[in-house]
C-alpha positions as CSV (number, residue, x, y, z in Angstrom):
1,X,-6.8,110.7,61.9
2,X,-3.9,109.3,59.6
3,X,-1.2,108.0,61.8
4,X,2.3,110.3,60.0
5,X,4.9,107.5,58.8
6,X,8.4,108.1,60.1
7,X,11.0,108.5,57.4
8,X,14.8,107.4,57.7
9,X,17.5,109.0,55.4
10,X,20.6,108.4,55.1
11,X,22.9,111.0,53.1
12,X,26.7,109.8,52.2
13,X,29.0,112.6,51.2
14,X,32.0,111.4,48.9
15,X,34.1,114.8,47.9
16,X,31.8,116.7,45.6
17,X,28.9,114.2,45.3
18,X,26.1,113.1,48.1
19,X,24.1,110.5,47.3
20,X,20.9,109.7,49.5
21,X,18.8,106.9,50.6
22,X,15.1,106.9,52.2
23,X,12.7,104.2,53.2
24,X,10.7,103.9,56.3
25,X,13.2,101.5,58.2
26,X,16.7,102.3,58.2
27,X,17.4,98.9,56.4
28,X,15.3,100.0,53.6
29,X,17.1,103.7,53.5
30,X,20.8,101.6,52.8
31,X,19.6,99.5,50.4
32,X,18.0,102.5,48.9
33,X,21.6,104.8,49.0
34,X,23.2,103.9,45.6
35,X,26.9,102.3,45.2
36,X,29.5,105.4,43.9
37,X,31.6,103.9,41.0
38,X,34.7,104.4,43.0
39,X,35.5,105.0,47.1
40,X,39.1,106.3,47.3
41,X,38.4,109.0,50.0
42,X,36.9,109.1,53.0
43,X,33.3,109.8,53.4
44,X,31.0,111.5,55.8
45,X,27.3,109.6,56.9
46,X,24.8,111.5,57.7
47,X,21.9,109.6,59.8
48,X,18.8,110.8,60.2
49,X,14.8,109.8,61.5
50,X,13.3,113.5,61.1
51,X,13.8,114.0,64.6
52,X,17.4,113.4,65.3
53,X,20.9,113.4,63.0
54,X,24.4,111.6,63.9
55,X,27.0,112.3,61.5
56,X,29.8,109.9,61.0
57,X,33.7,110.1,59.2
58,X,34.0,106.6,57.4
59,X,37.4,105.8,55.9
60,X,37.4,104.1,52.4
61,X,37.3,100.6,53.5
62,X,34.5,101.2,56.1
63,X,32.1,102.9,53.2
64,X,32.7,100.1,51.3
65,X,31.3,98.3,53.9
66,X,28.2,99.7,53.7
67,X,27.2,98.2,50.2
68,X,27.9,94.5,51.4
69,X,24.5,92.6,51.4
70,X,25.4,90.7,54.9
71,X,26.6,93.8,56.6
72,X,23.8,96.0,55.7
73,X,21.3,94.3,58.5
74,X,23.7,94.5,61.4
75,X,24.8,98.3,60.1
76,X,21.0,99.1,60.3
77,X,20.7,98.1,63.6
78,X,23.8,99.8,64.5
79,X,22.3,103.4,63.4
80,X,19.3,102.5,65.2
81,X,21.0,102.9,68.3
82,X,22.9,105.8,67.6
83,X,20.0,107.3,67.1
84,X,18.7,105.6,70.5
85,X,15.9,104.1,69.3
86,X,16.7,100.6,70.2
87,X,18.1,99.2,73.4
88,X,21.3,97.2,73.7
């Protein structure tokens, strides 16, 4: 019996373009998402773990946000538990 392996995606809509990012922990699915040329406008993020999805506005500043090396661990974890899989 092969144990299925549980997916994260992230998909970040900026206007007409989406860009996507997948990995098996939700660190690994925003390093994966790749960095648009420009953020003027705001953004929708769409979190998801197969089972569940959370979609979230961002503003330009906050998307920005989500391409900085040192905020990308503690964003990770912040996902996690909209999604409720981690405890407070």
């Amino acid at each position: 019996m092969t144990k299925k392996e549980k997916t994260y995606s992230l998909n970040l809509s900026l206007g007409d373009k989406t860009y996507k990012g997948k990995g098996e922990t939700m660190l690994e699915a925003l390093k994966d998402l790749k960095m648009p040329v420009k953020i003027m406008s705001k953004a929708i993020l769409t979190i998801s773990d197969g089972e569940r999805s959370y979609g979230l506005d961002y503003l330009p500043l906050k998307t920005k946000r989500l391409f900085w090396k040192n905020a990308q661990p503690i964003l990770a974890k912040q996902f996690m538990m909209l999604l409720g899989k981690v405890k407070q």
